[in-house]
N, CA, C and O atoms as a GROMACS GRO file, in nm:
protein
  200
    1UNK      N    1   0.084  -0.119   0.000
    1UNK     CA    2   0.000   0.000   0.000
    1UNK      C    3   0.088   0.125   0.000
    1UNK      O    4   0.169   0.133   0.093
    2UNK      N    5   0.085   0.222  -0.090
    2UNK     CA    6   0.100   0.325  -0.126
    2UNK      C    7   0.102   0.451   0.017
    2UNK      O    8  -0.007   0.483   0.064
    3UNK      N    9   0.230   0.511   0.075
    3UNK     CA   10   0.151   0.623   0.137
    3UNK      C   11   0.072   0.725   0.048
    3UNK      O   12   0.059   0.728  -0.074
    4UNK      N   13   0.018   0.815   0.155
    4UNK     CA   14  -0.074   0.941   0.061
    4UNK      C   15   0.012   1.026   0.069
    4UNK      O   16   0.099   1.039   0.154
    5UNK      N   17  -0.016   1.097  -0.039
    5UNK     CA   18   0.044   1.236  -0.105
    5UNK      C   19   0.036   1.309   0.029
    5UNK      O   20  -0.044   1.272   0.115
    6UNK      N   21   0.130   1.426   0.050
    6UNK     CA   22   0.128   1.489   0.140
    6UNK      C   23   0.158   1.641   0.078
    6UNK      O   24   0.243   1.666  -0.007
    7UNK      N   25   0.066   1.740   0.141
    7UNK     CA   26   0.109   1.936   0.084
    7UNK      C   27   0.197   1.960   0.205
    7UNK      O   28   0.207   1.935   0.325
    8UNK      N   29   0.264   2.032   0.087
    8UNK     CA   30   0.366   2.099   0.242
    8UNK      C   31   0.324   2.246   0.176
    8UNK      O   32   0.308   2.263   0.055
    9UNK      N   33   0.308   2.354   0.280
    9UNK     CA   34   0.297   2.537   0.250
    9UNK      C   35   0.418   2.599   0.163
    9UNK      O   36   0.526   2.556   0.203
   10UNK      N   37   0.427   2.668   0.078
   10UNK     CA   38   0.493   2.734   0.079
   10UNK      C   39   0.413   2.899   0.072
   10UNK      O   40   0.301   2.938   0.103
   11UNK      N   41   0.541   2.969   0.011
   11UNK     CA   42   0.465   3.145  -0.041
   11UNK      C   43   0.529   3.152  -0.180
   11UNK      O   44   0.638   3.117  -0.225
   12UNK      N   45   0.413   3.215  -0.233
   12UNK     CA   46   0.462   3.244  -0.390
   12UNK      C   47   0.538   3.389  -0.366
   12UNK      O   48   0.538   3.454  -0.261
   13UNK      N   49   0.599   3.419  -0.485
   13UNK     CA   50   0.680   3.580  -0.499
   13UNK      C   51   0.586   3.677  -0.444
   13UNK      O   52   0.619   3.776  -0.378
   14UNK      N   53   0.456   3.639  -0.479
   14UNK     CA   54   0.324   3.772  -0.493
   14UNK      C   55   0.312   3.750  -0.351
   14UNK      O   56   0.267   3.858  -0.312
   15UNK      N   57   0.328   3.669  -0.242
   15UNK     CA   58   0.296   3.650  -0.108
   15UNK      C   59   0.143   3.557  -0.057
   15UNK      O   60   0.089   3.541   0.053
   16UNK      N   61   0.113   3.517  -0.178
   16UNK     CA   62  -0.007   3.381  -0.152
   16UNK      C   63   0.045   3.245  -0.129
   16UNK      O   64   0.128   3.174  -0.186
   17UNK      N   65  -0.048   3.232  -0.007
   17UNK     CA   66  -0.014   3.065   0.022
   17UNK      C   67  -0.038   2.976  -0.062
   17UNK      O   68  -0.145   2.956  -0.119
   18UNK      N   69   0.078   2.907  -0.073
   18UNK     CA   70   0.089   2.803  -0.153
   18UNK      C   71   0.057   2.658  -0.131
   18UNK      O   72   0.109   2.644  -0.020
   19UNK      N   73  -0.001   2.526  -0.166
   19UNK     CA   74   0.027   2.369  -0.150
   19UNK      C   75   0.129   2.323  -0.214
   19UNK      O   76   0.133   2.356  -0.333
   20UNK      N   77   0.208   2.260  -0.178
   20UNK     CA   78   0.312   2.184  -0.301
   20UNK      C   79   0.268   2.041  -0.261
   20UNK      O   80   0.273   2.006  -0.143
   21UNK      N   81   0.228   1.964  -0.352
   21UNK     CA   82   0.139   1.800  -0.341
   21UNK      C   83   0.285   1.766  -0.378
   21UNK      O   84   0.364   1.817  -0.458
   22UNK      N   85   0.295   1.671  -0.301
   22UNK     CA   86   0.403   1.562  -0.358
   22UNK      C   87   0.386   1.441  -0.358
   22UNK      O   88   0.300   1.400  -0.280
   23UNK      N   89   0.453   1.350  -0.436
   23UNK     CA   90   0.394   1.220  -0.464
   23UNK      C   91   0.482   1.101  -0.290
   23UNK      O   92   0.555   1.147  -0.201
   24UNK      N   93   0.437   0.969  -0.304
   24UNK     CA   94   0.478   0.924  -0.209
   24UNK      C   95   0.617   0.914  -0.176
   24UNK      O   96   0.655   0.904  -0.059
   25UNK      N   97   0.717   0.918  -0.300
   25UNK     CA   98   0.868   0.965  -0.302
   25UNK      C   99   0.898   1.092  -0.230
   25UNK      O  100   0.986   1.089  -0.144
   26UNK      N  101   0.824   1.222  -0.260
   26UNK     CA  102   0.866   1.322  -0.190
   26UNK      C  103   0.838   1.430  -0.303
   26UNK      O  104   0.807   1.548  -0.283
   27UNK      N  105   0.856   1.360  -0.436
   27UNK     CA  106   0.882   1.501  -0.530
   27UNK      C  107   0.764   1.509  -0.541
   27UNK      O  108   0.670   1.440  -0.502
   28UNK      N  109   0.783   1.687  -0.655
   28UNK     CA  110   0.642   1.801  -0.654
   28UNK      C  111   0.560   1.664  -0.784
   28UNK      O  112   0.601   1.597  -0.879
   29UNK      N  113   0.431   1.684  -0.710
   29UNK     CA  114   0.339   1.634  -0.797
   29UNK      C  115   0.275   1.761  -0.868
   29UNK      O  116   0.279   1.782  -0.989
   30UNK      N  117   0.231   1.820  -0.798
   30UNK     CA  118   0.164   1.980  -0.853
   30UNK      C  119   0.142   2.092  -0.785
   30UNK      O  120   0.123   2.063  -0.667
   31UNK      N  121   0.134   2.216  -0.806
   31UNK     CA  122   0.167   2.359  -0.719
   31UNK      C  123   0.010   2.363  -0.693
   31UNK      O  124  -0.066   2.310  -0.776
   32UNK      N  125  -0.030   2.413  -0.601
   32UNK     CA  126  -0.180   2.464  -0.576
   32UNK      C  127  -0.190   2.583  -0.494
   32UNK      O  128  -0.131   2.604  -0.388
   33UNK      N  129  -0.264   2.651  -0.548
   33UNK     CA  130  -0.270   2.820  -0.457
   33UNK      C  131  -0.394   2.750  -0.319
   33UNK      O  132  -0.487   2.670  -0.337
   34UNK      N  133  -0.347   2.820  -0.183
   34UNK     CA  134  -0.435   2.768  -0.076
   34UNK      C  135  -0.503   2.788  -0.055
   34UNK      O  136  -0.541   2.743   0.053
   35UNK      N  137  -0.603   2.886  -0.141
   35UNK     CA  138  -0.714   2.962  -0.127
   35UNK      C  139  -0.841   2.814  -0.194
   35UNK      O  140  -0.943   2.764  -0.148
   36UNK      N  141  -0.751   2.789  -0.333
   36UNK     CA  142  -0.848   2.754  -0.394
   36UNK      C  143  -0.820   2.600  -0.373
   36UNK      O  144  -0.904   2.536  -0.436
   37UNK      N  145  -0.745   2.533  -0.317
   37UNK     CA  146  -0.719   2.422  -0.251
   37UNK      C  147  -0.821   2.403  -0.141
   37UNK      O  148  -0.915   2.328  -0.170
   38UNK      N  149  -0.819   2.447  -0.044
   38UNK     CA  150  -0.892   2.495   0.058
   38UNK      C  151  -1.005   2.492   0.011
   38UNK      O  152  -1.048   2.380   0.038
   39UNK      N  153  -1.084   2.552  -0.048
   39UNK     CA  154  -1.213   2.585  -0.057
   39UNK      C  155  -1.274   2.461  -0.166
   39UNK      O  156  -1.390   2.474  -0.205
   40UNK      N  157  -1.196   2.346  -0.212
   40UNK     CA  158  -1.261   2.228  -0.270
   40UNK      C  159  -1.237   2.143  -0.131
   40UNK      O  160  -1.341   2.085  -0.098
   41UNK      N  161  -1.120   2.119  -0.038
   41UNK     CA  162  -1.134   2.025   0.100
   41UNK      C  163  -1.259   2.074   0.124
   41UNK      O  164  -1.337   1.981   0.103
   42UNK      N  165  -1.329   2.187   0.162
   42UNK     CA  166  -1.455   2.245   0.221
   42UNK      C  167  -1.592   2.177   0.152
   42UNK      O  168  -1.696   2.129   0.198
   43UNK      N  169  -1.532   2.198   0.006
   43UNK     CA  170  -1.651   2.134  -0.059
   43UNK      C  171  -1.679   1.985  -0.097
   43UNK      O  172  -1.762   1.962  -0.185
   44UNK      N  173  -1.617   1.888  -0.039
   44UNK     CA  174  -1.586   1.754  -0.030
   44UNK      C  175  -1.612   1.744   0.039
   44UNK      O  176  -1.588   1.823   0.131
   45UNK      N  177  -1.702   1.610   0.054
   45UNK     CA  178  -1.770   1.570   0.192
   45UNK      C  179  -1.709   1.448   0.205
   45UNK      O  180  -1.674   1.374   0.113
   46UNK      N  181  -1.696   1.428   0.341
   46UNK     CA  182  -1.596   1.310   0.354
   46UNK      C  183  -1.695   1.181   0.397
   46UNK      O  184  -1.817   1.195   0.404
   47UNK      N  185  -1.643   1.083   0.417
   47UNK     CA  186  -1.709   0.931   0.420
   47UNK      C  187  -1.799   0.934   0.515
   47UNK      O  188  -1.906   0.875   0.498
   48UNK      N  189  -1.771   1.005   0.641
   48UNK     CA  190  -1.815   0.938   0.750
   48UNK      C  191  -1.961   1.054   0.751
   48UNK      O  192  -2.051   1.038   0.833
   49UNK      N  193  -1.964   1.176   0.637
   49UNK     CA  194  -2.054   1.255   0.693
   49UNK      C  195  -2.192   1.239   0.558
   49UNK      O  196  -2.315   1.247   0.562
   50UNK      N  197  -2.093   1.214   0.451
   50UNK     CA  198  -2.181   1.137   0.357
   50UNK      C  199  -2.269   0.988   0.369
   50UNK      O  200  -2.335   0.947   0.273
   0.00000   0.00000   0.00000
C-alpha cells in the first residue's frame, strides 16, 4: 500500500499561500494556490458525513 500524497505550505513571490502536493517519493506532484485548494477540501464531503 501506497503512502498518501502529502502538501507541504509554501509562499509564492506575490505573497499567496501556496500547496506543493508531492507524490509518495517526496517530489512536486503539482503547485496549488491555498485559497483555492482549501475551498474544494470544504466542498468535499468526507465518508463518515456522507
Amino acid at each position: 500500500m501506497a503512502s498518501k500524497a502529502r502538501r507541504t505550505t509554501h509562499r509564492s513571490s506575490t505573497g499567496k499561500k501556496l500547496y506543493a502536493v508531492r507524490d509518495a517519493k517526496g517530489k512536486f506532484k503539482d503547485i496549488q494556490t491555498y485559497q483555492r485548494a482549501h475551498s474544494a477540501d470544504l466542498r468535499k464531503k468526507s465518508k463518515s458525513e456522507s
